[in-house]
C-alpha positions as CSV (number, residue, x, y, z in Angstrom):
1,X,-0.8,11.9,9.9
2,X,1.1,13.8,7.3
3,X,0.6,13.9,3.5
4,X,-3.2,12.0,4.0
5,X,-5.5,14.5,2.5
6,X,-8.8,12.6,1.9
7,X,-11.2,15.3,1.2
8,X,-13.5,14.1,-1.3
9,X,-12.6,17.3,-3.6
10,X,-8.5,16.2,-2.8
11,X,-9.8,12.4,-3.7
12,X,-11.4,13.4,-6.9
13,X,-8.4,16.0,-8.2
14,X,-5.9,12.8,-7.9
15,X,-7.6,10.4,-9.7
16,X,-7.8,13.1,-12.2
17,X,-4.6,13.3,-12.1
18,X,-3.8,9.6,-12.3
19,X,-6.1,9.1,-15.7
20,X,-3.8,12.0,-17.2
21,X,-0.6,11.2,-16.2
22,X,-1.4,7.2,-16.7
23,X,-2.7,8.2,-20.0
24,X,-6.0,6.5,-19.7
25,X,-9.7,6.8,-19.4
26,X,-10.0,4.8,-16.5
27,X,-8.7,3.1,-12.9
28,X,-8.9,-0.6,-12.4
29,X,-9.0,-0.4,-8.9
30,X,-8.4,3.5,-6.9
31,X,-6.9,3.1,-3.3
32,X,-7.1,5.5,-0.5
33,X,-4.0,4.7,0.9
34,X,-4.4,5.7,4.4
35,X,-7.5,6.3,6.6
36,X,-7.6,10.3,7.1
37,X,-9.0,10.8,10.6
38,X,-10.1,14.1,9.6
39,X,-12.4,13.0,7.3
40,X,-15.7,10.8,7.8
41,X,-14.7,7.3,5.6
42,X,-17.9,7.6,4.2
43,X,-17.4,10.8,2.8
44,X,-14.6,9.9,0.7
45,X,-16.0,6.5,-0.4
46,X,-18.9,8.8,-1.7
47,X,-16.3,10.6,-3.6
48,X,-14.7,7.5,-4.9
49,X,-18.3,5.9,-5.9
50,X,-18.6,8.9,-7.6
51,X,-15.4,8.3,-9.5
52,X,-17.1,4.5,-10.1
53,X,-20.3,5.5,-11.1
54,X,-18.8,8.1,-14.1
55,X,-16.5,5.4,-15.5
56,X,-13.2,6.5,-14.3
57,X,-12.6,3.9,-11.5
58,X,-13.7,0.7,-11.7
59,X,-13.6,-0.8,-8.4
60,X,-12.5,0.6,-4.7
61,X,-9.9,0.1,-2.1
62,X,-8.7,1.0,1.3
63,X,-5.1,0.9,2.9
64,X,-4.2,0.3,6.5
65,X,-7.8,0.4,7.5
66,X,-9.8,-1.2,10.6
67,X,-12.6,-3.4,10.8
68,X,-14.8,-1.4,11.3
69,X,-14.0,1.6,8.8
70,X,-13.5,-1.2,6.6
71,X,-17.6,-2.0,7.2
72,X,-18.4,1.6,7.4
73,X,-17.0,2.1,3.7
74,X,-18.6,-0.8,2.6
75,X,-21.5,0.2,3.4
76,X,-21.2,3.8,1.4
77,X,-19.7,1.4,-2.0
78,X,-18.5,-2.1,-2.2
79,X,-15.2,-2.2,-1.4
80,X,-13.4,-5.0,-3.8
81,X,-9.8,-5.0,-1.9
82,X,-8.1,-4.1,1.3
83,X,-4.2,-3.7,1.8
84,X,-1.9,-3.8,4.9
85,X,1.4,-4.9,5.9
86,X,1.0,-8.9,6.8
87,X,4.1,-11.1,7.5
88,X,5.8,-13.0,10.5
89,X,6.5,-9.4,11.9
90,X,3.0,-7.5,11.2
91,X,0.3,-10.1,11.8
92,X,-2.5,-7.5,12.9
93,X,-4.9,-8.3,9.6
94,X,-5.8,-11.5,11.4
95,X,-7.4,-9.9,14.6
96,X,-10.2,-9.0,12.6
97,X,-9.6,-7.2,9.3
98,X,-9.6,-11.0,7.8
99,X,-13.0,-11.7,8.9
100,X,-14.6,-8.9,7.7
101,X,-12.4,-9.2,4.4
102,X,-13.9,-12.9,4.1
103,X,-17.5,-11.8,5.3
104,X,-18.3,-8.6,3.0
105,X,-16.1,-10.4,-0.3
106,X,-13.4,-8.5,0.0
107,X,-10.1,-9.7,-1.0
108,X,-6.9,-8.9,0.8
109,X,-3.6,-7.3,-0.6
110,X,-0.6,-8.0,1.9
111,X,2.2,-6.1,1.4
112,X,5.4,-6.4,3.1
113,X,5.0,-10.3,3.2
114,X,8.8,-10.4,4.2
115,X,8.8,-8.2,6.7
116,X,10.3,-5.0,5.2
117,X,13.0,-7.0,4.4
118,X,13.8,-8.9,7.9
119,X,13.1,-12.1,6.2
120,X,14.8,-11.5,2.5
121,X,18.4,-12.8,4.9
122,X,19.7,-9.4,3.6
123,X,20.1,-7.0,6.5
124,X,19.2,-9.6,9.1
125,X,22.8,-10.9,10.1
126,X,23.7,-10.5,13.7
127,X,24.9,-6.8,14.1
128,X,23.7,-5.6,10.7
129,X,21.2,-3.2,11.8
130,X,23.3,-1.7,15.0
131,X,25.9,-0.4,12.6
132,X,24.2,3.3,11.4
133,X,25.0,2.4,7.7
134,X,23.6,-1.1,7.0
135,X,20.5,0.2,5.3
136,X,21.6,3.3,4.2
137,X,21.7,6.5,6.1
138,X,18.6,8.0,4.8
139,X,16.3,4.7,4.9
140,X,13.2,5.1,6.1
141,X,13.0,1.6,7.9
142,X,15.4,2.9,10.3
143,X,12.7,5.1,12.2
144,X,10.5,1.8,12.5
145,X,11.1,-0.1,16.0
146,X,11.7,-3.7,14.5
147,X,15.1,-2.2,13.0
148,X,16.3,-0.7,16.2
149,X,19.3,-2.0,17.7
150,X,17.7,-3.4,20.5
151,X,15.3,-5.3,18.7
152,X,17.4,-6.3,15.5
153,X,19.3,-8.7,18.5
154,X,15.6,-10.4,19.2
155,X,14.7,-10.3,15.4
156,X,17.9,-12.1,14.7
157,X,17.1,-14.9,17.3
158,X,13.8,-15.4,14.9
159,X,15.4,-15.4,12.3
160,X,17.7,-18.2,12.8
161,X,15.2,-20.5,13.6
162,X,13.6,-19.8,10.5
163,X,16.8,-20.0,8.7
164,X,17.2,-24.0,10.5
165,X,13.4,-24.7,9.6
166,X,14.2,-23.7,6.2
167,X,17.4,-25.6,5.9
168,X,15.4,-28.6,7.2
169,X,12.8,-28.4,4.9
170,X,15.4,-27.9,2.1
């Protein structure tokens, strides 16, 4: 994956970096914001226990990560939150990254709770996303499959049925 450097020397340097640049002496709570596969998970939890036990970070997090790295880094230094995309579109956290979450105290973080914006009724009218400009030329949601065409014609099928429950519900 590019840009995921999670060497535990690469892990320290940026939280240095985030205490100077945030202008403070320490971290609430220090994300590794995706999984590096390149890298053991429990060597850079070491590195961000490290972090914890000199004061600068306070408590640990993971992005995007499994079940199971999720226990492996757990095991290395509690692990106090986990983030990943959850909505009506991106439901994977509930296969198993919820368990674990609820078993080892771990709270979870969704982000994207409305979809990347499929459910905000923005960009979701029929034929929004099939014309090449209705989020922008140089968004990045346009590489993702949900915003294709093809699919945008499903999505919108959803969507109206949530828009009638909705309207139901007032």
């Amino acid at each position: 994956m590019a840009g995921v450097d999670s060497r535990p020397e690469h892990v320290k340097a940026m939280a240095e970096a985030s205490l100077k640049r945030l202008n403070t002496d320490v971290i609430d709570l220090y994300y590794q914001h995706r999984v590096d596969p390149n890298v053991p998970i429990e060597d850079t939890v070491g590195a961000m226990a490290e972090l914890v036990r000199e004061g600068k970070v306070r408590a640990l997090g993971l992005s995007e990560a499994s079940a199971a790295t999720i226990r492996r880094a757990h095991a290395v230094h509690p692990i106090a939150a986990v983030q990943s995309e959850y909505s009506l579109w991106s439901r994977d956290p509930e296969d198993e990254v919820f368990a674990v979450c609820r078993e080892l105290g771990i709270g979870f973080v969704p982000y994207s709770p409305l979809g990347r914006g499929l459910l905000t009724g923005a960009i979701s009218k029929p034929g929004a996303i099939s014309k090449p400009d209705a989020l922008g030329a140089g968004d990045w949601r346009l590489g993702l499959p949900r915003f294709q065409a093809e699919a945008m014609e499903a999505n919108n099928a959803v969507i109206a049925v949530l828009e009638k429950m909705a309207a139901e519900k007032a």
